[in-house]
Every structure is written in structure tokens, then in C-alpha cells.
N, C-alpha and C positions, 0 to 999 in steps of 0.2 A: 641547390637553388629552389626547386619544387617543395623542399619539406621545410624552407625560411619560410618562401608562400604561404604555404600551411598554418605556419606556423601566426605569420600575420593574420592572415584572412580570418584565425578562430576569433582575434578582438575584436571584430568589425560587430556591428547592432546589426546586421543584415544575413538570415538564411546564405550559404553557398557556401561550395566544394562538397566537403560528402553529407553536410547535412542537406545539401537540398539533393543530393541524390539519393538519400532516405527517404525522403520525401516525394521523391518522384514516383519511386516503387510503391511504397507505402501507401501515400495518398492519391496523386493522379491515378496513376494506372491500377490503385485497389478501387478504387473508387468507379473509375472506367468498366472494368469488369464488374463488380458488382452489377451498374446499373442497364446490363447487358440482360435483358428477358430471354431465358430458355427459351420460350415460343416465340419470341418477335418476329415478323416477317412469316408466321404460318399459321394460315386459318383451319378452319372441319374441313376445307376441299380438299386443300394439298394433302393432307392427311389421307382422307379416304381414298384420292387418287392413288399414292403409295400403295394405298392394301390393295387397290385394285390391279395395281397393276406385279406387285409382288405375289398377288394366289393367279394368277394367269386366268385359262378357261376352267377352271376349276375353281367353286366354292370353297371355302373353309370353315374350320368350325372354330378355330381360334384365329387370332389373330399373328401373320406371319412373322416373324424376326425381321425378313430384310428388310421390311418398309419401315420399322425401328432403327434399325443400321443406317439407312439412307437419310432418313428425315434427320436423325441426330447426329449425324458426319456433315449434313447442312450446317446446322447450328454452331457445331464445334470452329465450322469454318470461320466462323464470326470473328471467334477469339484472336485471330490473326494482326489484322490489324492494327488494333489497340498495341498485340506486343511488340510489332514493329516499330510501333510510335512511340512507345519508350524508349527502344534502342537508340532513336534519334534523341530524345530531348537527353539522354547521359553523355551522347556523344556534344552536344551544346554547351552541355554544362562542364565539359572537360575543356573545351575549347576557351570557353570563358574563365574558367581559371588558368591557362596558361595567357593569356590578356592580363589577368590579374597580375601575374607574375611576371611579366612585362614591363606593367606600370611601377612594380614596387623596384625592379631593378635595371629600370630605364639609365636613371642617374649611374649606377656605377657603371654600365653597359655602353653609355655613350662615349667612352674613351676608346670603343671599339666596334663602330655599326657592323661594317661585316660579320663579323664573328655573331655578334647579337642577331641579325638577320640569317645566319645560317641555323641558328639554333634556331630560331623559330620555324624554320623549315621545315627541318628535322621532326622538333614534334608536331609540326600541323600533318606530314607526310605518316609517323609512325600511327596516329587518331585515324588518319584517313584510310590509311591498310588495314586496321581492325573493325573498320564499318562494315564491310561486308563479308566479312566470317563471322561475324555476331549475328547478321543477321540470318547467313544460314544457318547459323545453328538455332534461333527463335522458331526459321522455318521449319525448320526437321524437329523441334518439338511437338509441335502443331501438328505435323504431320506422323507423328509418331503415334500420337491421340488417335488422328483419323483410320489408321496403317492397319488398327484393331479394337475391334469395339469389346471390352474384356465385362462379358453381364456373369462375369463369377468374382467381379471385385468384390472384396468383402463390405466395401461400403452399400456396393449395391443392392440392396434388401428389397428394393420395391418391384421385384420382378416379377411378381405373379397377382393376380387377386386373394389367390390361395394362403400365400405369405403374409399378406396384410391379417388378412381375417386370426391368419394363428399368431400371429403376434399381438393383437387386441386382446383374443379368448386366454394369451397366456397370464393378461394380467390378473382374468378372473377364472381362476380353472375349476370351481363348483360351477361357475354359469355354461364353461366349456363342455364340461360334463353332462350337463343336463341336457344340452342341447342336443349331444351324440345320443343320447339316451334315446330322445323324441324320437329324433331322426331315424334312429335304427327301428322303434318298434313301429313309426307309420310304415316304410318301407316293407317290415315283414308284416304287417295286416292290409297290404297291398298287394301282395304274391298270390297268394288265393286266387280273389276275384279275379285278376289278371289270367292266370290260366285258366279259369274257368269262361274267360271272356274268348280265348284263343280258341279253346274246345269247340265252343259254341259256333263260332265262326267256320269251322271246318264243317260241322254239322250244318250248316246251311248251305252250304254249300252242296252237300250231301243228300241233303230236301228235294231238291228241284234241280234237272237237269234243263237248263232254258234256251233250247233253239235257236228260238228267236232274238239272242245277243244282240247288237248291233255287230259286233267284232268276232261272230260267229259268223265264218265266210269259209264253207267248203269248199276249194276250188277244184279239187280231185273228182268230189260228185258232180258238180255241174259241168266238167268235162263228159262224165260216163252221160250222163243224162242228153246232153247235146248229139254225141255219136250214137247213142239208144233211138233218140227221136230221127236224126237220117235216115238208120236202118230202116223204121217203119214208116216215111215218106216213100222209099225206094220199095217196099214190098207193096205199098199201095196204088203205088203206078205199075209193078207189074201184075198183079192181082186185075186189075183193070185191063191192060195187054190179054191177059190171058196165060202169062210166065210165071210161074209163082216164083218166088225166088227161096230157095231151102233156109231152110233151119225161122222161117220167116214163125211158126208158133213161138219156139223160142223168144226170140225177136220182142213178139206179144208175148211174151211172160213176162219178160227182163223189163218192158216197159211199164207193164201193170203194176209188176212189182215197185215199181221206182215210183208211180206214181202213188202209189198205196205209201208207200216212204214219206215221200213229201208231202203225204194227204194228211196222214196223221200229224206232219206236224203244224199243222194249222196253217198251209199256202192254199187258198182257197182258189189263188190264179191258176194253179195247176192239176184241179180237180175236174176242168172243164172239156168238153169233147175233144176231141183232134180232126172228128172229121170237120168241124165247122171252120170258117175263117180265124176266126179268132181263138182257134186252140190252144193246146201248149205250143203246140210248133210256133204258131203265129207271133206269143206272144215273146216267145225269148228270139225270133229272129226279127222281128221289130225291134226290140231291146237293141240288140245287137245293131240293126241297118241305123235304129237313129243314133246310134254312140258314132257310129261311122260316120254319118252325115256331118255329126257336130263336129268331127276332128276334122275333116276333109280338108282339103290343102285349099278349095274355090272360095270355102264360106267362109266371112270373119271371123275372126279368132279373138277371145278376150282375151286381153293381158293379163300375167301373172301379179298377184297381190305381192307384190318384191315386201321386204323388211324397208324401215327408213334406216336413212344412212346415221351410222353411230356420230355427232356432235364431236367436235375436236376439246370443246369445253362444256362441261356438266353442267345441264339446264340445272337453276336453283331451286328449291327444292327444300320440303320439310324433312329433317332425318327421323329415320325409322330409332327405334329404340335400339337396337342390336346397332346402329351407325354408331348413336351416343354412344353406346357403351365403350365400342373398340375404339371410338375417338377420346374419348377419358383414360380408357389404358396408356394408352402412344402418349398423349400427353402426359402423364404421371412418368411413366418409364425415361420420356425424355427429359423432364423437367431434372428426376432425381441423377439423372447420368451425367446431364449437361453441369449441375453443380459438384459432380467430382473431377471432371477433366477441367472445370472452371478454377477449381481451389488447386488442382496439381499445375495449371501452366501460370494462375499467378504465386505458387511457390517457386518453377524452375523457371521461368523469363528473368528475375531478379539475378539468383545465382549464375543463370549465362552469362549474364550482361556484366557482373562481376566476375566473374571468370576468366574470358573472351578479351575487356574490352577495358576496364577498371584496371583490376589485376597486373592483366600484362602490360600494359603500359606502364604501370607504375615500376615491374619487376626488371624491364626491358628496354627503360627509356635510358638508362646512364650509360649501358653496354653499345647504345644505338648511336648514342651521341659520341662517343670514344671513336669508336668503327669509324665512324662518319667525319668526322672534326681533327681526330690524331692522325694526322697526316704530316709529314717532312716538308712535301711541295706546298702544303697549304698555308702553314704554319706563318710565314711572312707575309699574308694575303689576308688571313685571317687577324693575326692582329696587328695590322699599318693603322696606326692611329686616323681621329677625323684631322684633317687638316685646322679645322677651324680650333681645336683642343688645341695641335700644337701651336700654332701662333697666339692664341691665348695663353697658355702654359712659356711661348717666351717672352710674351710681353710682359707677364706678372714676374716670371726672375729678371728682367732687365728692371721692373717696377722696384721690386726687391733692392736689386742691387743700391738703386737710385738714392732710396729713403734709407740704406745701409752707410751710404758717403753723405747724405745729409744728419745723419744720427751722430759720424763723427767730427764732423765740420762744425758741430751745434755743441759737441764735448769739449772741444778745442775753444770756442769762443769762452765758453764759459770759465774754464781752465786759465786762460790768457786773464780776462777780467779781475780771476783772484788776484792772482800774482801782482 
């Protein structure tokens, strides 16, 4: 029945059966995918977000892999739905030829609706059971893609900047050449001065030992120096008593010294009497009383200069050049990848769906219809004629009959007249 169909529907002036399902793979869905943009749907943000959030608290100096893997397992996602919407318009288009096939053997099938209506069941029931195993298996293509990102395909050549550049220099290898040449000798009349740059650097270092740093903070001397000047508060109250207190020359050595220390190195605050108010003593425990004053629990307190808080989305903004660039990688990387997993699932979506859905149905439909139809019990149910065929069919042999006794009744007259 299916391959009379066939067989009629090739005369017809109109696309259908497997040419327009050539046509579907071919042209819709080549056509779909084609006009499907590697980048659609992803600007420089979503990009640089990816690297950012792919190198963590930690810089990079290249640009990561996983923010390539992710951005392009985005894209791949794309491919999806297109292929599932082929898997529908095949299964439309099979539905509509079994319609076809319907209409051509309506006529002979009307001496038997039942039966005609069970067959139609049958294959609208077998089309319906392969919808969705075709379509898991589209999905698990798609996701086969996604499952692993393979940047050692051999298609994939545009992996590095590095690869481009030598596949250009291969077409010219006197220019390639010349260029290593350059390269090599600025580098080696570059080594020199460089170490001679480094030497010099240690040497000045070397020159001048500077005190006065900003980030030169002894903290070990200005302890010793603090319990040095006690001591000689405490000898000078007993000296005054009339107590001396021992080792108090000491005491005075250990301070003169300290202060002969600090003298030379150009603290001038520290040079000044102790018996006056404003001596050393004075001046580092004023230091110290107004550092205490300021922190005091009574006095106000400034607030700390906090950081602002990090934007959930990235103020806009001009990119730096190092942005451009690892934005033109990711994009090339994705563009070129997105075009092989693009050309591999519009080659295997086709062959599923013939496979899967075409195929077995075709392979599956007679032995389904047998199974289904050759039945004992069904058999007198299945083909009880329409009623209206049989009383039609006895009207026409009692018609028969009728014009059979007027055919010889018209024999006989004529017969009679001879004679």
C-alpha cells in the first residue's frame, strides 16, 4: 500500500514524500543553521565577565580555557532547537503522506471502513511512538557536543595566536626567517645593558644607606630607647631624693649613646635637652598621650574609609587594550569551534532522524500492521462490509438481474416477428 503511494505521489507536479524531506534537511534546517551567528546573544561584557569570573582572585596572563568552554557550550546550546524542529516538520511530513495514501485508496478501502480506520491507527500510533526517541536522540546529540569541548579537533587550528602567526609565516618562510633572525639578534644586544642595568641597581643601593625611609620603622630601638629614657626619669627623681639609684652612670651612658644614634641620624627632635620640658622624654610621651587621646573610647571616632561595594553589573566603560585583545581571542576561538560542532550536528540531526524515525517506520510498519490486524477474533469485525455498499451491491445484481430478463424478453420478440 505505502510503496503504490510512492509510487503515485512521484507523478504528481508538486515537492513531497522524500523529496520534500530532502528538502527539509537540506534546505530548511541547512539554511536555519547556517543563519545561526556564532556570537548572537553575546556582547565584550558577557565575555570579559566569563574571564573574570573563570581567573578567580587571581590575575592571569593568558586568557583561561573555562570562560572559552562556557561561553561556547552557551552557543552550542543554540543548535537545539532548530534540530528539534526538524524532527517535527519529518514527522508532518510522514503524517501527510500517509493522508495521501488514504486519499489514493479511499475507493478500494470503502468496502471496508473498519479495517481502513484501523490501519490508520495503527500507523498514526507507530509515527507517534518514534516522536520521542528521535527526539532524544537529537538531544543527546547536542548534548554529546556540550558533554566535551574536544580543542584537539584537528579542525581546530585557531587555538592560539601563536598558530595563526605560523601558519601565515609558513606561506612565506624567507620572511619567516628573517624575522627570527631580527628577533634573535635585538634580544641578544639587549642582554648586556640589561645586566649592566641590574648591577647598577644593586649598586645604589649600595651607595647610600637611608634612614630616613619612610618604611624604615625600627620598632625594637624605639622600645630600647623608651625603657632607656624611664630609667633616667627614675635616677633623676632619686638624685633629687638624695637616693641614687645604681648602675644610674650606666643608665647615662646607654642614653647618650642612644641619643648620639639617633643624633647622627639626622632626628633633630632628639638632640634636645631632657632636663627641659619639652625634651626627649616630653616629646615621645606626648606622642604617645595624644595617640591615646585620639583612640579613647569618650572622643569621636572617624569612620573607616570602607571600599565601595562591588556592582552586580559592570559599570560601562572603555576597554583597555589587554580587554580587546582576550575579547578577539574568545571570539575567534568561539566563532571557529562553533562552526565544527555546527557542520557535525547538521550532518548527524539528518541521519538520526532517518534512522530513528524514516527508517524504521518504513522497516517496521508491515510487521506492525500483521501483529496488530491478523487476529482470529478480529477478523469478522474487521472486514463486515459498509452497509450502504451491501444494499448498493444488491441493488445493482437485482438491477442486473432485471435488464438480464429484459435483454431476453427483447430476444424473444424479435425472434417471434421473424418467423
Amino acid at each position: 500500500l505505502v510503496s503504490q503511494c510512492f509510487l503515485t505521489l512521484c507523478s504528481s507536479i508538486y515537492r513531497c514524500g522524500g523529496a520534500r524531506i530532502c528538502y527539509i534537511f537540506h534546505e530548511t534546517f541547512g539554511r536555519v543553521l547556517e543563519s545561526i551567528d556564532p556570537l548572537g546573544d553575546l556582547t565584550q561584557l558577557d565575555i570579559l565577565t566569563a574571564i573574570r569570573n573563570a581567573t578567580g582572585p587571581r590575575p592571569t596572563l593568558f586568557v583561561p580555557e573555562t570562560s572559552f568552554e562556557l561561553l561556547v557550550k552557551r552557543q552550542i546550546r543554540r543548535l537545539e532547537e532548530p534540530s528539534l524542529r526538524c524532527v517535527e516538520l519529518v514527522h508532518e511530513e510522514l503524517q501527510r503522506i500517509v493522508q495521501h495514501c488514504g486519499l489514493h485508496t479511499q475507493q478500494e478501502m470503502q468496502r471496508f471502513p473498519r479495517l481502513y480506520d484501523k490501519i490508520n491507527e495503527v500507523v498514526s500510533s507507530v509515527l507517534k511512538s518514534r516522536l520521542r526517541p528521535t527526539n532524544e536522540i537529537v538531544e543527546n546529540l547536542v548534548a554529546i557536543e556540550l558533554a566535551y569541548i574536544n580543542t584537539k579537533h584537528p579542525e581546530f587550528t585557531d587555538a592560539s595566536l601563536v598558530s595563526i602567526l605560523k601558519q601565515e609565516m609558513q606561506r612565506f618562510p624567507r620572511l619567516y626567517d628573517k624575522i627570527n633572525e631580527v628577533v634573535s639578534s635585538v634580544l641578544k644586544s639587549r642582554l648586556r645593558p640589561t645586566n649592566e642595568i641590574v648591577e647598577n641597581l644593586v649598586a645604589i643601593e649600595l651607595a647610600y644607606i637611608n634612614t630616613k625611609h619612610p618604611e624604615f620603622t625600627d620598632a625594637s630601638l624605639v622600645s630600647i630607647l623608651k625603657e632607656q629614657i624611664l630609667f633616667d626619669e627614675e635616677s633623676k627623681r632619686a638624685h633629687k631624693i638624695g637616693n641614687p639609684i645604681p648602675n644610674s652612670t650606666t643608665a647615662a651612658n646607654v642614653v647618650e649613646a642612644t641619643s648620639m644614634t639617633i643624633g647622627a641620624s639626622g632626628d633633630t627632635a632628639l638632640t634636645q635637652s631632657t632636663s627641659e620640658g619639652t625634651g626627649l622624654s616630653g616629646w615621645i610621651f606626648r606622642s604617645s598621650s595624644s595617640a591615646s587621646t585620639k583612640q579613647s573610647p569618650s572622643s569621636p571616632r572617624k569612620s573607616v574609609n570602607f571600599l565601595p561595594e562591588v556592582p552586580e553589573k559592570t559599570i560601562t566603560r572603555k576597554l583597555t587594550p589587554r580587554e580587546q585583545r582576550d575579547c578577539q581571542i574568545i571570539e575567534r576561538l568561539i566563532r571557529c569551534y562553533f562552526m565544527i560542532v555546527r557542520k557535525n550536528v547538521q550532518d548527524a540531526v539528518p541521519k538520526a532522524i532517518m534512522c530513528f524515525l524514516v527508517n524504521y517506520v518504513r522497516d517496521n510498519l508491515q510487521s506492525e500492521l500483521v501483529r496488530q490486524l491478523y487476529k482470529h477474533e478480529m477478523i469478522e469485525e474487521l472486514l463486515s462490509e459498509n452497509p450502504t455498499m451491501a444494499q448498493r451491491r444488491k441493488e445493482t445484481a437485482e438491477m442486473l438481474d432485471a435488464l438480464n430478463k429484459a435483454s431476453q424478453i427483447i430476444g424473444e420478440i424479435r425472434e417471434t416477428q421473424i418467423w
